[in-house]
C-alpha positions in Angstrom: 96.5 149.2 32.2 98.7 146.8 32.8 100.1 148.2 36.0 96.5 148.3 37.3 96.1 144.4 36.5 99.7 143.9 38.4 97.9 145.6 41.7 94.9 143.6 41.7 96.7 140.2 42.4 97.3 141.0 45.9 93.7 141.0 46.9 92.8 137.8 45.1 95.7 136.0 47.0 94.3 137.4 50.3 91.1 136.2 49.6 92.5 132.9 49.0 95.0 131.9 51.6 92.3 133.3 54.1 89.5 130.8 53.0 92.0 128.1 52.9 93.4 129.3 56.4 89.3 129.6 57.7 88.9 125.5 56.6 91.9 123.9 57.8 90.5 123.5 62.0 88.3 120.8 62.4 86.4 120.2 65.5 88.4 118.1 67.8 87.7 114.0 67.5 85.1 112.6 69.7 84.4 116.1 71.0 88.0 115.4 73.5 85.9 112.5 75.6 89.0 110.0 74.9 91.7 112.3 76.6 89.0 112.8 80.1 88.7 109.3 80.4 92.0 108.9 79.7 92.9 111.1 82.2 90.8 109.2 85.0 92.1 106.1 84.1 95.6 107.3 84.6 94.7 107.9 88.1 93.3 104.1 88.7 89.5 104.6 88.7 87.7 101.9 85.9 86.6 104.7 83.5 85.9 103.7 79.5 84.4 104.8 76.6 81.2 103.0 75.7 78.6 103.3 73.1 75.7 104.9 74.4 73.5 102.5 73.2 75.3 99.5 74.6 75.6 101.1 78.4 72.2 99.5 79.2 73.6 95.8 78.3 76.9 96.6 80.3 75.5 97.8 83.2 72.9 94.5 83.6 76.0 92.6 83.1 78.5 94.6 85.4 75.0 94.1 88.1 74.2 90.5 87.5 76.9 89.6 90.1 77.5 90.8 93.6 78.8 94.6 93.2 82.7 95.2 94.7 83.8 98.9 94.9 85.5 98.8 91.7 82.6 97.5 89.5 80.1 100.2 91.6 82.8 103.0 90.1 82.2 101.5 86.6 79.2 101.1 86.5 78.5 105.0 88.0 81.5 106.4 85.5 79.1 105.3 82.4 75.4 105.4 84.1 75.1 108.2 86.3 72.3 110.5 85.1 75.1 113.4 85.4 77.8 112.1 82.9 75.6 113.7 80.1 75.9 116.5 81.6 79.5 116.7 82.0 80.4 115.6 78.7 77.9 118.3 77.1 80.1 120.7 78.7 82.7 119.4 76.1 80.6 120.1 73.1 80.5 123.8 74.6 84.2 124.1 74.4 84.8 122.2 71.3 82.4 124.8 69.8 84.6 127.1 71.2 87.8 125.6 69.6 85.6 125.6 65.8 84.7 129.3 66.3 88.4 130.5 67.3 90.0 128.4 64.3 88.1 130.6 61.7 87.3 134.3 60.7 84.6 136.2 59.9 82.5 135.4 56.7 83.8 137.8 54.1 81.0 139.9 52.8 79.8 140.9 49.7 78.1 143.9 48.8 76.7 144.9 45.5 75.1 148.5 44.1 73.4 149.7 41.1 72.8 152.6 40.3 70.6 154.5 37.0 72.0 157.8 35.2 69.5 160.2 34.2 71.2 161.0 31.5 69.9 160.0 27.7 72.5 157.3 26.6 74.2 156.6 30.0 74.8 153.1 30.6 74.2 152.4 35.2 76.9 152.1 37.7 77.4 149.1 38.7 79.7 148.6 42.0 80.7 144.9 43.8 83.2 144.6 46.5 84.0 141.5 48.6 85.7 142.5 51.6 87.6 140.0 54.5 88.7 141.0 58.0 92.3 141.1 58.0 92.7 141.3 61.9 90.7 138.4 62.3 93.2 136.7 60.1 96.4 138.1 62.1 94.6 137.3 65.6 93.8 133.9 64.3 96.6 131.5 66.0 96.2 133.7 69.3 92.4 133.1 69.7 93.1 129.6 68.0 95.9 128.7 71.3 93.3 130.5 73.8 90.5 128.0 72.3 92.6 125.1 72.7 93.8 126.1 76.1 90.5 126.7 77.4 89.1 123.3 76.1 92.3 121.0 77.7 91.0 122.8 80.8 87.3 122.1 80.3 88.4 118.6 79.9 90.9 118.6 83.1 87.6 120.1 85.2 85.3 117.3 84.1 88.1 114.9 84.5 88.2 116.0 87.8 83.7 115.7 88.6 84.2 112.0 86.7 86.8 111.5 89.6 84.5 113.1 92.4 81.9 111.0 91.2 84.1 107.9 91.4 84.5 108.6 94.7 80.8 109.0 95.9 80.0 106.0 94.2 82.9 104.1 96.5 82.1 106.1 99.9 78.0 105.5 99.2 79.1 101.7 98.2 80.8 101.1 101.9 78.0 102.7 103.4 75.7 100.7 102.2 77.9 97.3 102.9 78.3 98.4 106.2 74.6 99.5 107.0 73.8 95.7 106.1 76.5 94.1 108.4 75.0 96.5 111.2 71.1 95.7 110.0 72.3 91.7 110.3 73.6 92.2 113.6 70.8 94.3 114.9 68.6 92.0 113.5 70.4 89.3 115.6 70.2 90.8 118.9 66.5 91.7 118.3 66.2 87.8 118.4 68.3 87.4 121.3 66.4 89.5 123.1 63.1 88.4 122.3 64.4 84.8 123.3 65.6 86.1 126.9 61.7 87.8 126.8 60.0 84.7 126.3 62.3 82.8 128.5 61.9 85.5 131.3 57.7 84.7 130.7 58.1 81.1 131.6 59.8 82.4 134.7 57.5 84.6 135.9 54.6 82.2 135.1 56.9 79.8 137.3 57.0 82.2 140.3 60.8 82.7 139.6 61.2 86.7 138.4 59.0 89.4 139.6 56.8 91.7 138.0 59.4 93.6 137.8 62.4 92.1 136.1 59.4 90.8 133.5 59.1 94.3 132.5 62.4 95.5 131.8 62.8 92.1 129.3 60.0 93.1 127.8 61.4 96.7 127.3 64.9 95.6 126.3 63.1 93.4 123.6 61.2 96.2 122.7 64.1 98.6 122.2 66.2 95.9 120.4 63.1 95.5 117.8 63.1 99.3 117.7 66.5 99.4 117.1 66.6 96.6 114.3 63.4 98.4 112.4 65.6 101.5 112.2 68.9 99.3 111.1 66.7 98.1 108.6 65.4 101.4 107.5 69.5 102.8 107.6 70.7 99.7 105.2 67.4 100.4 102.7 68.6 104.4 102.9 71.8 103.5 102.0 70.8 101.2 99.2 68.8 104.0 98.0 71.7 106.6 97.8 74.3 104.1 96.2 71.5 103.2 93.6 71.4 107.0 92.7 75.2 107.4 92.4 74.9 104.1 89.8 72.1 105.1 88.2 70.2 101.8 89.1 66.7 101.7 90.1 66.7 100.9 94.1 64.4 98.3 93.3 66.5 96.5 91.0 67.8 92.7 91.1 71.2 94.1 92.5 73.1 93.8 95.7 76.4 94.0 97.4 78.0 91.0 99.3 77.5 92.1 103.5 80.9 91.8 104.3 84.3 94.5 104.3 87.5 93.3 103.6 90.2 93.7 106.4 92.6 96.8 105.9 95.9 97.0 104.4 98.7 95.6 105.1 100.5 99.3 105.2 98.8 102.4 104.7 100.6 105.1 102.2 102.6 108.2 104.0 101.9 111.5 105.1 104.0 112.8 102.6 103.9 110.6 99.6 100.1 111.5 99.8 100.7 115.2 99.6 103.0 115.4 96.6 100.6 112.8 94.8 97.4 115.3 95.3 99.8 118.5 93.7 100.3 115.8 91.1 96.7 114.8 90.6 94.5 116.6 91.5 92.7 117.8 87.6 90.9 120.2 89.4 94.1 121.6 90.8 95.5 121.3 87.4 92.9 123.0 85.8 92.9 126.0 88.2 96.6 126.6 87.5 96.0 126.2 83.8 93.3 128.7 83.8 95.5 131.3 85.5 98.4 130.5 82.4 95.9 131.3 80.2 94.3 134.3 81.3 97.9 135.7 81.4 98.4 134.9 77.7 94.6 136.0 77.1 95.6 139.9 79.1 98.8 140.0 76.7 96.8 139.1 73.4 93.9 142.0 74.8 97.1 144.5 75.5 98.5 144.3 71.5 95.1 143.3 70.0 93.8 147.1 71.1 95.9 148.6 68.9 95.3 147.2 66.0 91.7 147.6 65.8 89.3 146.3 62.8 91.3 146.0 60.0 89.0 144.6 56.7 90.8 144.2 53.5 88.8 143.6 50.2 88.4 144.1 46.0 86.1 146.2 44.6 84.9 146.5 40.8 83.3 149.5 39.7 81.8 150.2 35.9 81.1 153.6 35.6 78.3 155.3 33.1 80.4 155.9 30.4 81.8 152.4 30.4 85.0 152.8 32.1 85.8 149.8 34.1 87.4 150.2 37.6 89.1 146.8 39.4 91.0 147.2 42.6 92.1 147.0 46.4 89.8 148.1 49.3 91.1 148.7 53.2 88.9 150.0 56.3 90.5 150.2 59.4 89.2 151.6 62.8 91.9 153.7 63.6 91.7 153.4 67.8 91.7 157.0 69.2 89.4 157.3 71.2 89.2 153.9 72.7 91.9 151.9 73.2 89.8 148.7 74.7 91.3 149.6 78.3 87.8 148.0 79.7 88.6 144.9 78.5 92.3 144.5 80.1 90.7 145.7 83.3 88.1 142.7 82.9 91.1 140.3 82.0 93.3 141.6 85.0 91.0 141.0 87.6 89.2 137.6 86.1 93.1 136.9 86.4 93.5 137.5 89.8 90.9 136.2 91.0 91.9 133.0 89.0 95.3 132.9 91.0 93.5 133.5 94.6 91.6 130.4 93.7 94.6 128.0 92.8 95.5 129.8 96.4 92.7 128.2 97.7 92.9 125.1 95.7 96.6 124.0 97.2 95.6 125.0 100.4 92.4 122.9 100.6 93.9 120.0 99.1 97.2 119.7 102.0 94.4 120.2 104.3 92.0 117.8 102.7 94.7 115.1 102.6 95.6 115.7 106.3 92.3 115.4 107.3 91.3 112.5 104.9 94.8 111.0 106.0 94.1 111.8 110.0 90.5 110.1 109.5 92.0 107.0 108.0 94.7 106.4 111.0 92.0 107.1 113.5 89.2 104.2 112.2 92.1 102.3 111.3 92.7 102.3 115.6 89.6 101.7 116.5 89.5 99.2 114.4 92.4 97.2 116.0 91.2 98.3 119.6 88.1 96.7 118.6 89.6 93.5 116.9 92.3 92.9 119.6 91.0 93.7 123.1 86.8 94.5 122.7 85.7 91.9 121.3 88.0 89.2 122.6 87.0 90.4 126.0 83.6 90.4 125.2 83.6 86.9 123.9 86.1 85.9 127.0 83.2 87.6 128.9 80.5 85.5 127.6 82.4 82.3 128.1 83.3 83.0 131.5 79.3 84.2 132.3 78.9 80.3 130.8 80.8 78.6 132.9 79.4 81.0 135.6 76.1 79.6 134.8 76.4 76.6 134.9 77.7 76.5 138.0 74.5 78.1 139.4 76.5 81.3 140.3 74.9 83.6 138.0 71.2 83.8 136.0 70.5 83.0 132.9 69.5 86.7 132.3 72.9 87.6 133.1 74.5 85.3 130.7 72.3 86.6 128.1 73.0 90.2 128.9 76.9 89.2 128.7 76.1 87.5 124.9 73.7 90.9 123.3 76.9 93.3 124.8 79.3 90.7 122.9 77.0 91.6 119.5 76.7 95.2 120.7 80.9 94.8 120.8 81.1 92.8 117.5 78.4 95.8 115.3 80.3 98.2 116.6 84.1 96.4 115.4 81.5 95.9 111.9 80.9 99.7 112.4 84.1 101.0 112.6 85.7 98.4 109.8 83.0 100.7 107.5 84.4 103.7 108.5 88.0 102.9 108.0 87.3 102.1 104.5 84.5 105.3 103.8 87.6 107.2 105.2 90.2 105.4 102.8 87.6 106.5 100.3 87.4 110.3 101.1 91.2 109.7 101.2 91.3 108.9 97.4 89.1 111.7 96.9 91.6 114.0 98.5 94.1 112.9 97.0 92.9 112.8 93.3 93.4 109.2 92.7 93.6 105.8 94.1 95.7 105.2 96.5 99.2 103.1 96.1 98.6 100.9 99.0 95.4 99.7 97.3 97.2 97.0 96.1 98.2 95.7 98.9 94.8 94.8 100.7 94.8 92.4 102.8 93.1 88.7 102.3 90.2 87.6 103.7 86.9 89.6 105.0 84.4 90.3 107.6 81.2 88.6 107.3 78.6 89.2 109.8 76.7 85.8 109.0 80.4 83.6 109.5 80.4 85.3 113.1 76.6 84.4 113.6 76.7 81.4 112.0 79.9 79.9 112.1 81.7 76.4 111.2 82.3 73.8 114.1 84.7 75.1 116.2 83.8 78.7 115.5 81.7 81.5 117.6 78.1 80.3 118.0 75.0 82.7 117.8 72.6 83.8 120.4 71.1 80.2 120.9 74.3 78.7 122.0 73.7 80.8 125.4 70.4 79.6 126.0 70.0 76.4 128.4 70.6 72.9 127.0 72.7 74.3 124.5 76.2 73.0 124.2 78.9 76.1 125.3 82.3 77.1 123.3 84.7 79.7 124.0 84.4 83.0 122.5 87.3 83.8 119.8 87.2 86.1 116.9 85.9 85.2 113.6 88.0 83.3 111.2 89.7 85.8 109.4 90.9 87.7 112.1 92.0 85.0 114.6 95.7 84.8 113.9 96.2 88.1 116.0 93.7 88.3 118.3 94.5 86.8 122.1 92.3 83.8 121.5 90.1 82.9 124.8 89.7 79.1 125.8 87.7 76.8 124.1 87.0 74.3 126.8 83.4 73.4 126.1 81.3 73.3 129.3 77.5 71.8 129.0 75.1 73.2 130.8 74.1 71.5 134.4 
């Protein structure tokens, strides 16, 4: 008897480290959303945790004043209808990481049976019984959990990031759809003032039928193409509210003017080994593939093992006898060996290695493009500042001087000024792309870019260039008669390296 009640302690001391084993893995704090937007904040984009209830009063505040690209990521990283979304993906995983970190509810089963025989006392039988190879297989599926939840968390780092991005490119956009709206907007007027001039003409007996008509056509085309400015900047408004979150008919705004470009942009090369460095999604590809390889080598020794359950039963027979002791079931694997499985593991494994094949391929090319892109607007941008619109403004000065003179028309004159604002939208235009393209840049790259800090001073504002201080490049009405004439030069910011025209000032005969 006493050797029987030596046996029995094994069972009970089973039972016990696996229940304390089964309670010790909590789910993980904040369901992992401090490490993502830790992550993104490594790589430079304004991401933070905020209390749900407290986004509405950050965003109003973040809105109140003109947006800038940084406070448009901000507010899209904690206001963007998606973020839910992405973090619920967390709470997927994390359930993931609780399920892994515990074994199977032991189970308890329980039988009674009567004796027909006068006298006999029933048999009663209990057992509790555990799995044991969910309690040997516990820190492998436990490290799989965890390893698939620091990927879950690099692949939303990596949509928080992407979303950063659109929120930057639809924020330039919609700046630059505004500067092009302004200017379109301004050469709609000029227009209509060379129409209404070239009607006092004609009612003069100075311009034929003819010449009315096309002034009234090009006035009609430049109201056409204003109205559809218009319509572009309201588009754009609409698409960057989306991105934020914001309703598009919010009191919100942007200030209608880009900054000038960096003083130097970042290398070729620097770029690339930042992206390998990055890039979560990158990360995450090649972290899947590490774990799939563990996950094929747990399937390859967990087959052999098969369900192992361990338990005590307690019998009391009909005579009385009492009967205490050790239980073990184990599927004894024969006849299947779980090869299904590892096939299933071996091939999500492969194809998990093509696409980190595909991810580091995409991303060199992605920043070559992106980097290509940047260089190229960054050009036109500089053929634009330093030789088209100087000559355009040298143009309109020289039309001026032209004019009064009596060598020219005044319809000429005001051609030469609406092909100066074509020139000047389409410097605005490029400016917009350059920084769109610094934009998809960052996106290619996985984070902001170095040379970010090194922006330049100063910025492009179409209503400075339209409406500028004394001294500075007059609007459409300066080249209308009776107006006093200047010189055409660049705007103020970019004057120091532009080849400056003359500013004699000529008055008109």
């Amino acid at each position: 008897m006493a050797h029987r009640r030596k046996g029995t302690r094994a069972p009970h001391l089973f039972l016990a480290v696996a229940l304390g084993v089964a309670a010790c893995t909590p789910l993980p704090a904040d369901l992992g959303r401090s490490q993502v937007i830790d992550q993104v904040r490594a790589r430079g984009r304004p991401a933070e945790a905020v209390d749900p209830e407290l986004v509405p009063t950050l965003v109003s505040e973040l809105s109140a004043a003109p947006l800038t690209a940084d406070r448009a990521m901000q507010i899209a990283l904690i206001n963007n209808p998606e973020i839910r979304a992405h973090y619920a993906k967390l709470g997927i995983a994390a359930a993931d990481v609780y399920r892994a970190g515990r074994i199977r509810n032991p189970v308890f089963s329980a039988a009674v049976l009567d004796s027909n025989r006068a006298g006999d006392v029933s048999q009663n039988t209990y057992s509790l019984v555990v799995s044991l190879s969910d309690l040997i297989t516990l820190p492998a599926r436990r490290r799989l959990a965890e390893a698939e939840f620091a990927i879950v968390q690099r692949e939303i780092g990596a949509e928080l990031l992407q979303l950063a991005a659109k929120a930057e490119e639809a924020f330039y956009h919609f700046v630059t759809a505004k500067q092009v709206a302004a200017m379109r907007g301004q050469v709609a007027r000029a227009a209509d003032l060379s129409r209404q001039l070239a009607e006092r003409y004609f009612q003069a007996g100075n311009l034929t039928q003819r010449q009315l008509a096309l002034e009234n056509a090009a006035a009609a085309e430049a109201q056409i193409n204003s109205l559809e400015a218009e319509n572009a900047a309201f588009a754009a408004r609409t698409k960057l509210a989306a991105i934020l979150g914001l309703s598009v008919a919010g009191d919100w705004d942007a200030p209608a003017q880009l900054a000038l470009p960096v003083a130097r942009e970042d290398e070729l090369r620097q770029l690339l080994l930042l992206a390998r460095e990055n890039r979560l999604d990158l990360a995450a590809a090649i972290a899947r593939t590490d774990r799939l390889a563990d996950k094929l080598c747990y399937n390859n020794w967990r087959r052999w093992l098969g369900e192992l359950d361990i338990g005590v039963e307690y019998e009391r027979e009909t005579d009385g006898a009492r009967l205490l002791g050790p239980t073990l079931e184990w599927e004894i694997p024969i006849f299947n060996q779980r090869g299904d499985r590892l096939l299933e593991v071996d091939a999500e494994l492969q194809k998990a290695i093509s696409e980190v094949a595909r991810l580091m391929l995409n991303t060199d090319n992605g920043v070559r493009l992106a980097y290509v892109g940047t260089q190229n607007a960054r050009a036109r941008v500089e053929v634009y500042r330093t030789r088209l619109v100087p000559a355009r403004m040298e143009a309109v000065a020289q039309a001026q001087l032209e004019e009064n003179f009596m060598l020219i028309g005044t319809f000429e004159l005001l051609l030469s000024k609406q092909r100066e604002y074509d020139a000047f939208q389409g410097y605005l235009q490029a400016l917009g792309d350059y920084w769109v393209a610094r934009a998809a840049l960052a996106e290619a790259v996985g984070r902001r870019l170095p040379s970010s800090d090194s922006i330049a001073l100063g910025a492009v504002d179409p209503h400075e260039y339209l409406h500028p201080a004394a001294g500075g490049m007059r609007g459409m009405d300066s080249a209308m008669p009776g107006a006093r004439k200047e010189a055409g030069k660049l705007p103020p910011h970019h004057a120091e390296d532009a080849q400056e025209a003359p500013e004699d000032a000529h008055r008109h005969h």
